[in-house]
C-alpha positions in Angstrom: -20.3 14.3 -10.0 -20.1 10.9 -8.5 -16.7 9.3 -8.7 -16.6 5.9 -10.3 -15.6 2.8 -8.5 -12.9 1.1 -10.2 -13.1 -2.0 -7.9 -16.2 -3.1 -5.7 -16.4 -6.6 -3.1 -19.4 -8.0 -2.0 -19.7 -10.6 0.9 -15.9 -11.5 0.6 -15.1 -14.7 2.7 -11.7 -16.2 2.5 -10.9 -19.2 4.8 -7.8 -21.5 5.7 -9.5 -25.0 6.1 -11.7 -24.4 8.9 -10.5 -21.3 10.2 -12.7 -17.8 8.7 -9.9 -15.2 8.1 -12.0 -12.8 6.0 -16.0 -13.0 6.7 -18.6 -11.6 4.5 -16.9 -8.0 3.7 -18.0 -5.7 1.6 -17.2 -2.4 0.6 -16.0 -0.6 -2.8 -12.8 1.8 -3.6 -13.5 5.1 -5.6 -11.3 6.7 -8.0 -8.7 9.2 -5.4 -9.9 7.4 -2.6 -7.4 6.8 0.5 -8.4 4.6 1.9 -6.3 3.1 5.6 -7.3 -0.9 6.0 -6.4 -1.4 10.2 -7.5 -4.1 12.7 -5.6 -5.9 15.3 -3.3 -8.7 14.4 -4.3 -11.5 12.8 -7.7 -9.7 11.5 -7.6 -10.3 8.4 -6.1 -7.0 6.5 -3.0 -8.9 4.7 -5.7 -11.9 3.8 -7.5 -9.7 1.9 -4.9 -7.9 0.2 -3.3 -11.0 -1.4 -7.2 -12.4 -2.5 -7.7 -9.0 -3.8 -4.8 -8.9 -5.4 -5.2 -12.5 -6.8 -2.8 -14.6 -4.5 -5.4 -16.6 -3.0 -8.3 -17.8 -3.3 -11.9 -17.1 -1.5 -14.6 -18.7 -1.2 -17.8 -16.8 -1.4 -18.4 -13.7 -2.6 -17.6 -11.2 -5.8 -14.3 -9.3 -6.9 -14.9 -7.1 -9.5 -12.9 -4.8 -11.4 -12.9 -3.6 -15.0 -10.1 -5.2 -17.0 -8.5 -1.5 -17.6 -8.2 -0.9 -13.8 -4.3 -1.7 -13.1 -3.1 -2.4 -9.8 0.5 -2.0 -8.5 1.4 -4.2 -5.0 4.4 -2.6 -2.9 4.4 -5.8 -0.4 5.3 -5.2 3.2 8.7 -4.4 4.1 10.4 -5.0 7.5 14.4 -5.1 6.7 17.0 -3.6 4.8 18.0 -5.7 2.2 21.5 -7.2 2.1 23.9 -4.5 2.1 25.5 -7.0 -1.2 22.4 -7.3 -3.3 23.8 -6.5 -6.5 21.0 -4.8 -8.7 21.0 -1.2 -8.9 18.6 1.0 -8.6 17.6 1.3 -12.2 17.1 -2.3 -12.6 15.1 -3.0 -9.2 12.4 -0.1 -10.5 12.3 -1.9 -13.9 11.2 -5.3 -12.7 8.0 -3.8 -12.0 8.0 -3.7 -15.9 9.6 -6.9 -16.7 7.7 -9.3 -14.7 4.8 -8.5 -17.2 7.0 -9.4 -20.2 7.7 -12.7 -21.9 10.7 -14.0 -23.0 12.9 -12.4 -24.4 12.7 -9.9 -21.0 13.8 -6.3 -22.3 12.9 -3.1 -21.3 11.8 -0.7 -24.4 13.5 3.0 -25.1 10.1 3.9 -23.4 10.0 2.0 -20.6 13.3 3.2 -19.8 12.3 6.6 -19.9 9.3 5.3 -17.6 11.3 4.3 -14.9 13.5 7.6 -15.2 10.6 9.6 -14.9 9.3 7.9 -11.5 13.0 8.2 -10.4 13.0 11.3 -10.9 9.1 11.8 -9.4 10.7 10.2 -6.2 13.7 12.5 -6.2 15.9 9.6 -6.3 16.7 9.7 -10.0 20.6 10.7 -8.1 20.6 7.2 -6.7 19.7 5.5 -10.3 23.5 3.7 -10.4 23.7 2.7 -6.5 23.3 -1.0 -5.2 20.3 -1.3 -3.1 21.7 -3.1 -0.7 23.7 -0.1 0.3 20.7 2.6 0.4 19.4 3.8 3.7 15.5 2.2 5.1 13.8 5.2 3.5 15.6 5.2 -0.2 15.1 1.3 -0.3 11.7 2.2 0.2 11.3 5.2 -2.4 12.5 2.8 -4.6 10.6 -0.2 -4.1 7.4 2.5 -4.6 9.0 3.5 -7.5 9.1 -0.3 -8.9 5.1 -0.5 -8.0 4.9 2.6 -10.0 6.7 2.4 -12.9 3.3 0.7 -15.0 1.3 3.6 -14.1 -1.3 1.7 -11.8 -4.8 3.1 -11.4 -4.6 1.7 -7.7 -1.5 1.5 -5.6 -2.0 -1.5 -2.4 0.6 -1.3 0.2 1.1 -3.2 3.1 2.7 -1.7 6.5 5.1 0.5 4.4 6.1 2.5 7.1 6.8 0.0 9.5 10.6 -0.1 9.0 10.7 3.6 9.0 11.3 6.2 11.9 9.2 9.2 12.6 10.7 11.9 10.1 10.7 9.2 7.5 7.4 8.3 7.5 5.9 11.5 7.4 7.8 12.1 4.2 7.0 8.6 2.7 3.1 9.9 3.7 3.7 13.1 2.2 4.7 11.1 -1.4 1.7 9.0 -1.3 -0.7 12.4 -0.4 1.0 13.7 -4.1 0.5 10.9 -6.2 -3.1 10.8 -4.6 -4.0 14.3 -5.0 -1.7 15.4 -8.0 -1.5 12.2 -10.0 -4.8 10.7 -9.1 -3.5 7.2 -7.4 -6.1 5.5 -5.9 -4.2 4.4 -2.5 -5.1 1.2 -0.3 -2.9 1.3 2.3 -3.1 -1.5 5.6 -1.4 0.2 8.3 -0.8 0.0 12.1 0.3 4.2 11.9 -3.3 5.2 11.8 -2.4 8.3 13.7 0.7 9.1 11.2 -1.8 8.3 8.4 -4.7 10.3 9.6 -3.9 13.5 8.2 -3.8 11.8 4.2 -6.2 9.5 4.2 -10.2 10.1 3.0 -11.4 6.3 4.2 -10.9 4.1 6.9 -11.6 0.5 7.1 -11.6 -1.3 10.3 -11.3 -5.1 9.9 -11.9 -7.8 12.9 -12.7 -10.4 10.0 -15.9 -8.7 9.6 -15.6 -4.8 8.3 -16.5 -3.2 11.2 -16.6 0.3 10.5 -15.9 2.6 6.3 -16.3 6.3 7.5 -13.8 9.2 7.8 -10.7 9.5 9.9 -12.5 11.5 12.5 -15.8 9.6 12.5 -13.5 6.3 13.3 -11.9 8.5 16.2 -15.2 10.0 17.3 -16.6 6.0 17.3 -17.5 5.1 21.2 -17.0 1.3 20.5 -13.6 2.1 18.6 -12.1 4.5 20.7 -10.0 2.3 22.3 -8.0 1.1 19.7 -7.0 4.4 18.4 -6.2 6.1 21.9 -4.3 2.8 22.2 -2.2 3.2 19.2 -2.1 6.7 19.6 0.1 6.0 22.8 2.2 3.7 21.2 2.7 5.8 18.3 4.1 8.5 21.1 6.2 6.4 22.9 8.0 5.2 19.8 8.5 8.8 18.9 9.9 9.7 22.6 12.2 6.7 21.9 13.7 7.8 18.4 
């Protein structure tokens, strides 16, 4: 049976002033798909994760997706927060309720089991009553998953989520994302620079230089003569890093 594509761009350009940061991409995401966005810096993945997403505007093409498809963000995150923040867990995962809500902002007997449930889904429901600020790299980053989460999105768009995270912890954030993906059914989009960390998970790769430059399988992309290069590359750096931690 063919899957069903819950959100489908055609000839997406998005430009600052003169300058084309997104040109003339087009590709659709499937229901399960796992899909790995890469490219070089500056080519255009985090452009077109925030017009998909509805942050900015483009201006030629289509974006469509069917007003049940939900979408939760978990936006990149490169530092520990301060070690003083003062919400707690518990409250951090329910803003990803909240921030849908009007005035009065209050979280239903539900909705508090909601966020409970993808505590404990995490298997940081221990940590529920802790600051934050004074969680490790990896917790803070269970738990800002848990807050995209909590609404039950159909697709799940992160952006460099491991890139604060050493070896051991990134597998195991990858190993989360492979169970809501496979178990759950999460549709995953995930822009990345650990292609060779994600490889194992993911079904899709996208390779952005502006244009979309190559949507096939993992191994297709490493078996690609014009893009062999950039993955021996990163492979390299991805072993030196692990040599240094």
């Amino acid at each position: 049976m063919d899957k069903q594509s819950l959100l489908s761009l055609q000839d997406l350009t998005v430009k600052y002033h003169s300058f084309t940061a997104v040109s003339s991409v087009s590709f659709d995401v499937y229901e399960r798909d796992f899909i790995a966005i890469i490219g070089a810096n500056g080519s255009g993945k985090t452009t077109l994760i925030k017009t998909i997403l509805g942050l900015l505007h483009y201006q030629k093409g289509t974006i469509e997706k069917n007003d049940d498809v939900t979408v939760g963000y978990l936006p990149q995150h490169t530092m520990a927060l301060d070690r003083f923040f003062p919400a707690t867990v518990d409250e951090v995962v329910g803003m990803g309720l909240l921030s849908t809500k009007r005035f009065p902002k209050r979280l239903s007997k539900q909705e508090k089991q909601n966020v409970q449930d993808v505590l404990h889904m995490l298997n940081i429901k221990a940590l529920v009553h802790k600051r934050i600020g004074a969680l490790s790299g990896g917790q803070q980053q269970r738990v800002l998953l848990a807050r995209a989460l909590v609404s039950n999105p159909d697709i799940l768009i992160l952006d460099e989520p491991t890139s604060a995270l050493d070896h051991s912890m990134r597998k195991q954030f990858f190993d989360i994302l492979k169970h809501l993906n496979k178990s759950h059914g999460v549709t995953i989009i995930l822009v990345t620079h650990d292609i060779v960390s994600a490889g194992d998970y993911i079904n899709r790769v996208l390779y952005l230089d502006q244009k979309l430059m190559f949507d096939g399988t993992f191994n297709q992309f490493c078996e690609h003569q014009e893009l062999s290069p950039f993955i021996h590359t990163h492979s390299l750096r991805q072993e030196k890093a692990g040599e240094q931690s």
